[in-house]
N, C-alpha and C positions, 0 to 999 in steps of 0.2 A: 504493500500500500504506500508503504514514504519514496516508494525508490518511484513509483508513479507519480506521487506530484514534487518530486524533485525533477521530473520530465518536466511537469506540468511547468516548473518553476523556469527552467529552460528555456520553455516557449516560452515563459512570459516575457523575460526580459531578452530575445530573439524578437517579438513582439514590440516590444518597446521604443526597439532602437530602429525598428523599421518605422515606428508610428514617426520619431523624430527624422529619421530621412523624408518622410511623407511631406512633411509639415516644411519641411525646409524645404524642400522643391516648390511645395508652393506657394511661398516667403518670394524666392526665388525667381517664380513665374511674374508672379503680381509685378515684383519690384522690375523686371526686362520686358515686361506687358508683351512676351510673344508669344503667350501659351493660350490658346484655343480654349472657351469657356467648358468644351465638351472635356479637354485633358486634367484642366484643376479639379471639377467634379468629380473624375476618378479617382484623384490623388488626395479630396477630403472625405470619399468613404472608404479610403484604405486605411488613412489614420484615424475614422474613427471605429472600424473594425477592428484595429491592430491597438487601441485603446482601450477597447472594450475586453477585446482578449487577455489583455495585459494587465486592466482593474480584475479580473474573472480569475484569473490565474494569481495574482496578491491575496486575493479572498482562500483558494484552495489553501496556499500557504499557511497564511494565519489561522486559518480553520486545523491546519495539521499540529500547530502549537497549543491550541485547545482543547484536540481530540488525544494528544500523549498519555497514554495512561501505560499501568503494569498489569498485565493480565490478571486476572482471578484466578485462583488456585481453586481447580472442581475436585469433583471426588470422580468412583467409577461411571457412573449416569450422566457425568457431564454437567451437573450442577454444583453452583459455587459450595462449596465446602462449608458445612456451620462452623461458627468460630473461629473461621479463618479469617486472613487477614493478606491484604494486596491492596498498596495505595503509592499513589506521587504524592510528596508533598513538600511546599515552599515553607522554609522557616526563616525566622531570621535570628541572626547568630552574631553578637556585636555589631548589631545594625547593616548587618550585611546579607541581604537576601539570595537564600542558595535552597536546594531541592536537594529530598532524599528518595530511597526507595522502602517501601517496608514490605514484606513480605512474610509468612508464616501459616502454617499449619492449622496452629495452635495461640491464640493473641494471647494467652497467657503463661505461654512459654520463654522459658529465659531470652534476654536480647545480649545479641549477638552484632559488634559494630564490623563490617569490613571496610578499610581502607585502602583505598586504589594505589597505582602505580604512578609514576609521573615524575616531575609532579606536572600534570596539566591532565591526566588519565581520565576517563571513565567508564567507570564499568558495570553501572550498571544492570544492561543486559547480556554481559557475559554470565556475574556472577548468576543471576536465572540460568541461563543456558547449562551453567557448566555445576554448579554445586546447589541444584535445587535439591539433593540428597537433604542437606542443612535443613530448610525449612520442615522438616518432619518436629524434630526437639527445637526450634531458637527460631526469634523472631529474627528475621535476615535486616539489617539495616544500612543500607548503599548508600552511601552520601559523596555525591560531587561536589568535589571541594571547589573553594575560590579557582578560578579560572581554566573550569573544565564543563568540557558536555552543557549542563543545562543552568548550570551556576557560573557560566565562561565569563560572566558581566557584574557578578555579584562586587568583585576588586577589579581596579586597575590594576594591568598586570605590572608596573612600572610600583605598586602599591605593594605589591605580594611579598613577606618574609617567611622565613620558615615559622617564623612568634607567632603569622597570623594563621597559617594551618592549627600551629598550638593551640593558641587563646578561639579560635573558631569549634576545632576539634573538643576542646571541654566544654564550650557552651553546649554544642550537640551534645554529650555525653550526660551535662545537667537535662537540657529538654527530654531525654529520652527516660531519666530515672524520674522526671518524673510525670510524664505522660502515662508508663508503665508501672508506676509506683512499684519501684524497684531500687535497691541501697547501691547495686552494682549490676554492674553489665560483663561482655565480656568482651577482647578485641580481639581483631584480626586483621594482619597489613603485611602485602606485594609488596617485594620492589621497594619502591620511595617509602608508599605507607608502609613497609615493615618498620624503618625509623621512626615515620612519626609516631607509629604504634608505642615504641619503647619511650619516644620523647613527650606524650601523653603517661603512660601507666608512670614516666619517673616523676613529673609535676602532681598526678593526684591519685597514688596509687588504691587509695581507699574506695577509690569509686571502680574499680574493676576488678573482676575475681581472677583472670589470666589473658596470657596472649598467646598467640599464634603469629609468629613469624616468617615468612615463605618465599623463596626469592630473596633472601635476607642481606638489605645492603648495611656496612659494616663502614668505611671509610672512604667518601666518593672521591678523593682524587687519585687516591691510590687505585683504586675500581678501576676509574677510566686508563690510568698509564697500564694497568695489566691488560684491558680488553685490548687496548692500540696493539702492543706487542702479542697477544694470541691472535689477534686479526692477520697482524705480518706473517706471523711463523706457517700459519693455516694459508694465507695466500702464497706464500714463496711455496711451501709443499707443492702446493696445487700449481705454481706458475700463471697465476691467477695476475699480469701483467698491469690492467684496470685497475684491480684494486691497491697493489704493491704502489704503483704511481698515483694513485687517488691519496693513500695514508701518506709517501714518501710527503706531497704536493702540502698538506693540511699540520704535517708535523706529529710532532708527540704532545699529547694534552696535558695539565687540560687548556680546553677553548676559554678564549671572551670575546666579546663585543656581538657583531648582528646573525651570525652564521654559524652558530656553536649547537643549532638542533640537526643542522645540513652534514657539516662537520664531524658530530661524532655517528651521524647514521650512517657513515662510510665503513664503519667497525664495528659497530651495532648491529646495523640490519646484518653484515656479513654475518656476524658469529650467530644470529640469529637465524637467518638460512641455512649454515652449517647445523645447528640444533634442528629444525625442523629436518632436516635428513637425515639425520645419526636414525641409524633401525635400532639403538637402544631405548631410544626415546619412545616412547607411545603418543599418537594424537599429537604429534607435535605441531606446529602453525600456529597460527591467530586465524581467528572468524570475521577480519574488522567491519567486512560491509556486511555480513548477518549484524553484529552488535549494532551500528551505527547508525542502520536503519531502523532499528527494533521498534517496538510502538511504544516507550518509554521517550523517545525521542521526537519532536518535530522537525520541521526541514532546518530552522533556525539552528534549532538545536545539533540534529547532525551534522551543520557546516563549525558549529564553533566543536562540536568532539572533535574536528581536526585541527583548530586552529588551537585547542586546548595545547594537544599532541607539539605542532609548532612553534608556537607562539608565547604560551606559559613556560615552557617545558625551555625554552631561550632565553627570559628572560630569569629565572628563578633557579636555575639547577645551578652558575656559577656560586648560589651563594651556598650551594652545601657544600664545597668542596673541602671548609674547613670543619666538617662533620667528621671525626673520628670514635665511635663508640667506644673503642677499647683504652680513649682515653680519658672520658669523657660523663658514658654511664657501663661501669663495671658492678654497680650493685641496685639491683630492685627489688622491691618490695612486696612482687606479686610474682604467681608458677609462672615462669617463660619456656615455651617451646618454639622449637625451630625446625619447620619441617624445609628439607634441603634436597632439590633435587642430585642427584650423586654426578649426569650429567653437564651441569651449570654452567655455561662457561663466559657466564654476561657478568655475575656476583660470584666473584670466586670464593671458591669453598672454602680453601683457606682459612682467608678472611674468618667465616663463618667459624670458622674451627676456634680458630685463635680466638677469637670473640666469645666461644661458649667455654673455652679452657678457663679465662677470668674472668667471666661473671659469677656473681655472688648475687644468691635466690633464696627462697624459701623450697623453691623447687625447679629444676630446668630438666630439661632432655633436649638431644639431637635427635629428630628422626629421618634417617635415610630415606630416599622413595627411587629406588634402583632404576626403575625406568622411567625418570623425568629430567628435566631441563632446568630452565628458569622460571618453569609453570608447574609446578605439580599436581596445583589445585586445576590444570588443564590437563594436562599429561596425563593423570592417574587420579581423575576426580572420584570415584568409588572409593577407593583407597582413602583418601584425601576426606574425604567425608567421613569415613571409617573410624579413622585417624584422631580427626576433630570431637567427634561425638566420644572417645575414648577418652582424649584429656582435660577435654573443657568437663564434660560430666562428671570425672570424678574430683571437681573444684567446685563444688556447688557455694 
């Protein structure tokens, strides 16, 4: 349905630009007075067809940012589920208006925050797609953070610090305990969100019972100079001449200034096509145009999921670089787990090793997932769900 009136949206403004050619011919005519009353006639019912198409097709648009919603979770008959629970919805969070997703089973089942990747990520309709195992026990709660997906507008991204993920991310956390009158939640964070996960649970650990860590980034500038150098070593194997000349071209990271999302996607996506073809890996890929179209999203919306991916993701990741966990939060106050794909080779494992060697818990574990990547909760989401429902529940 979005990926129709993203056509739609096409023609409109294909439409548009034809009505302004229209109109300026005959601007044009009038002004050289040598155009035939019978030729301008045609030229003002094309632009107001092509006006008309074009207000018609604005309408379909906005009508798609209206109609976003998140499916209903039915039973076996196909009807909505009692007591369950499937909503969008706009909060505001230090006066910053951003949209969550909530999903559940059970609405009076523990809540469960996940935090996307990015930072500019969202994933809404991934996480449906890929761990709706979850919503059996836990209320799922998807929140696009400042300057992604459906919240892309909530901050300027010139405004964005990692404080304001912080201080946004615990107002969410207050709204939630007490929407659900509930003392604690639980978290869970990809990638980017794996930090803020820990940089949340260390500011208020009282408010959540554990975390789940996955894709677990550890110290991003280190991150990026190892991706550079496993991209080299994987491209000279392979004789991969494109990309040896793309890295030699761009240097060793990390990036700044306008072209640091263009930059490191030259070692990124590599290592990442490399992942999605390792036959260790299960399900490896991304879904982007199923997620981005999903019906959680309208056209608006799926044009800033990519400019989230760009645009945020530029302007905001130079300032993690001075993120080091291991030297930074070596002790928390709540169970941490860390589930790690054994493949990884975006967030190296390492890292992750070394990071779980000193931390200091009430409780932690490493959990392998022998055939996954950088995605486990994609790679081996049965597992992964398995997994989850294993450690979160027994932290009640």
């Amino acid at each position: 349905m979005h990926i129709f009136l993203l056509v739609l949206l096409i023609i409109a403004v294909i439409s548009f630009l034809i009505c302004l050619v229209s109109i300026t011919q005959i601007i044009i005519r009038r002004r050289n007075k040598r155009s035939s009353d019978t030729a301008t006639a045609r030229l003002k019912k094309s632009a107001k067809f092509f006006s008309g198409l074009a207000l018609l097709m604005a309408i379909l648009v906005l009508l798609s940012q209206f109609t976003a919603h998140t499916p209903p979770i039915i039973d076996q008959q196909g009807k909505v589920l009692n007591g369950s629970i499937a909503e969008l919805q706009k909060v505001e969070l230090n006066g910053h208006q951003e949209w969550i997703s909530i999903r559940g089973k059970n609405c009076h089942n523990p809540v469960l925050l996940f935090l996307a990747g990015g930072p500019g990520g969202s994933q809404m309709a991934a996480t449906r797609n890929e761990l709706s195992g979850l919503e059996e026990n836990f209320v799922i709660v998807n929140w696009d953070q400042p300057g992604s997906g459906k919240s892309y507008s909530a901050v300027p991204n010139d405004e964005i610090t990692a404080d304001t993920y912080v201080d946004d991310g615990l107002a969410l956390t207050d709204f939630l305990r007490q929407r659900f009158e509930t003392e604690k939640i639980y978290l869970m964070g990809e990638s980017w969100g794996s930090v803020l996960g820990i940089l949340l649970a260390s500011a208020s650990p009282e408010k959540y019972y554990a975390f789940i860590g996955t894709g677990q980034m550890i110290d991003f500038k280190e991150t990026e100079i190892t991706d550079y150098k496993k991209a080299m070593e994987l491209a000279k194997a392979s004789n991969n001449r494109k990309i040896i000349n793309q890295l030699i071209s761009n240097g060793m990271p990390p990036y700044y200034g306008q072209n640091i999302t263009w930059e490191s996607a030259v070692y990124l996506n590599y290592l990442s096509n490399y992942m999605t073809n390792n036959p260790e890996i299960t399900n490896g890929g991304y879904h982007t145009l199923r997620d981005m179209f999903s019906s959680e999203y309208g056209i608006f919306d799926s044009v800033n999921y990519l400019r989230g991916i760009i645009d945020t993701f530029n302007s905001v990741y130079p300032q993690l670089y001075d993120i080091d966990l291991r030297k930074s939060h070596t002790k928390l106050n709540i169970p941490v787990y860390f589930f790690i794909g054994k493949h990884d080779i975006n967030a190296p494992i390492q890292l992750t090793q070394e990071y779980y060697d000193l931390l200091e818990a009430p409780k932690k574990e490493l959990v392998w997932f022998e055939h996954s990547g950088h995605d486990p909760w994609i790679n081996e989401s049965e597992l992964f769900v398995k997994q989850t429902n294993r450690v979160f529940l027994e932290n009640p």
